[in-house]
N, C-alpha and C positions, 0 to 999 in steps of 0.2 A: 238527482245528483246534478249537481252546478257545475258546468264547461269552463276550461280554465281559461276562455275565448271569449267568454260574457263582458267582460270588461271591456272589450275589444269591440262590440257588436257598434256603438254609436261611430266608430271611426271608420270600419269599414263600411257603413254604408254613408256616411258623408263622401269618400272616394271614390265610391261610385256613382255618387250625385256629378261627379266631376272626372267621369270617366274614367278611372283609374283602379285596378286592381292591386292588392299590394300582399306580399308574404308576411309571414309573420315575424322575418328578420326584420324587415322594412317597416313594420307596424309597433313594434318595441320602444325603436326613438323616436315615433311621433305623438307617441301615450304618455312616454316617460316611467309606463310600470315596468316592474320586473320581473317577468312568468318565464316558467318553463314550462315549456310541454317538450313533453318527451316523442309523443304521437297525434301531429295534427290532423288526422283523418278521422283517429277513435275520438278528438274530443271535440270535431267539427260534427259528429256523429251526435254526440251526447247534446251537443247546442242545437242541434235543427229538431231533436223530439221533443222541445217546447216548440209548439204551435207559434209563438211570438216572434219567434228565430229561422221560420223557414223560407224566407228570402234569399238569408245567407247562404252561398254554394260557396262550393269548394273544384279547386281544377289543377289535377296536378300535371308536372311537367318535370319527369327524373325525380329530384331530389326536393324541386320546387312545388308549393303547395299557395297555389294564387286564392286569397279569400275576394268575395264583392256580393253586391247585394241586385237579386235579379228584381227588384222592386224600382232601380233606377237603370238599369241595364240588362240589354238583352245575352243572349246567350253567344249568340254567334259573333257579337263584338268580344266579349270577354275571350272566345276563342282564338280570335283573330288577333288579339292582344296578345296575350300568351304565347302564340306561335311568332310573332315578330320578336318577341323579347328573348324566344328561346332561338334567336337568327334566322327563322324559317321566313322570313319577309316574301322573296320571289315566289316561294309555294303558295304563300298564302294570297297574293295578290293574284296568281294565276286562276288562283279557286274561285277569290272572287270575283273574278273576270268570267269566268268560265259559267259563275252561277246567275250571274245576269245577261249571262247569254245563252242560257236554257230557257231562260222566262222571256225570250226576245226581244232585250233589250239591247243595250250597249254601255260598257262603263265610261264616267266621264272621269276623264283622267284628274280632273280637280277634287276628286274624292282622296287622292293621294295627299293632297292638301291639310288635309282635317285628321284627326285622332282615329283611329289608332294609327293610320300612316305618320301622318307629318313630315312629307317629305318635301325638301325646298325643291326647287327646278336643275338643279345638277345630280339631285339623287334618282330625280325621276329618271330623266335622262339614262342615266347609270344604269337605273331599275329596267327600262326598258330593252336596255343593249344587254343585259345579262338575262333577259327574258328570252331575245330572239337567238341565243348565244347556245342556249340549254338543251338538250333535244328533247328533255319532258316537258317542256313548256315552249317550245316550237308553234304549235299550235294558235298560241297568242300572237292576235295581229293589233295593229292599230292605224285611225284614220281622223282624217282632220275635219270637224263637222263646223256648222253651222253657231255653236257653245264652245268651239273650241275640239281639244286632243279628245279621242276616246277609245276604248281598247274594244277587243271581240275577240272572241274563241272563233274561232275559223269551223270548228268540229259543231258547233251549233248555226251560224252565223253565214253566210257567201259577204265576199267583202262587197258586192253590190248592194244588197239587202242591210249591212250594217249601215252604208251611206244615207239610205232611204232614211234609217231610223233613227240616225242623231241629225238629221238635216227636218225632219219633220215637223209641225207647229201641232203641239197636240189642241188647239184648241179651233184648226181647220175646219173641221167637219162636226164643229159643234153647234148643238141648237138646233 
């Protein structure tokens, strides 16, 4: 049985060549066909048991059903996508602060910069002051390195040892 979403299959993974997830309200006028699905889960369901079509994932959020293709996109971007569009921005940036400071690193605050963020320098700003503002996301420090701005979870991180690690060369002690 043919997915009423096959028509669909070349567009949503061009989108996601270019970073982008999109619903099927959002995919309608960039196709120009006109489908109904009644239930986009049974017939994103019916599309991925062709073997040809198991790229395509599906990710929902309430009412919204984000398609994209993990052959150009990872998983945890499309999440991270999703959660900003559904306004969860400060959670999701804390997560991902938090998850680069499990692997002891540090984030560089110019990743705000780039997709899925895109934040210009007043939003950061903003983002920042409603980070230290929150008491779930208290946690979240930030420090001025060597690259520039960079954040750290405090709960994996001592703000000494963040300093060490964005002021570092990693190519010191190479060779």
């Amino acid at each position: 049985m043919d997915s009423p979403l096959l028509p669909l299959v070349g567009f949503i993974r061009l989108l996601s060549q270019r970073g982008r997830l999109a619903t099927l309200e959002q995919l309608l006028p960039l196709t120009g066909l006109e489908l109904e699905v009644e239930d986009v889960p049974a017939a994103w369901q019916t599309l991925v048991a062709d073997p040809a079509y198991r790229d395509v994932r599906l990710l929902s959020e309430g009412e919204n059903h984000y398609l994209y293709s993990n052959a150009s996109m990872v998983d945890a971007y499309a999440e991270r996508y999703v959660a900003i569009q559904s306004g969860r921005l400060a959670q999701t940036v804390a997560e991902h602060i938090r998850h680069y400071s499990a692997l002891g690193e540090v984030f560089p605050q110019s990743t705000l910069n780039h997709p899925p963020y895109q934040l210009d320098e007043t939003a950061q700003a903003a983002l920042r002051a409603q980070l230290q503002a929150d008491d779930q996301t208290r946690d979240i420090d930030w420090g001025e390195g060597r690259d520039g701005p960079y954040g750290f979870s405090c709960h994996h991180l001592s703000r000494d040892y963040a300093a060490v690690l964005a002021n570092q060369d990693p190519f010191e002690f190479c060779c």
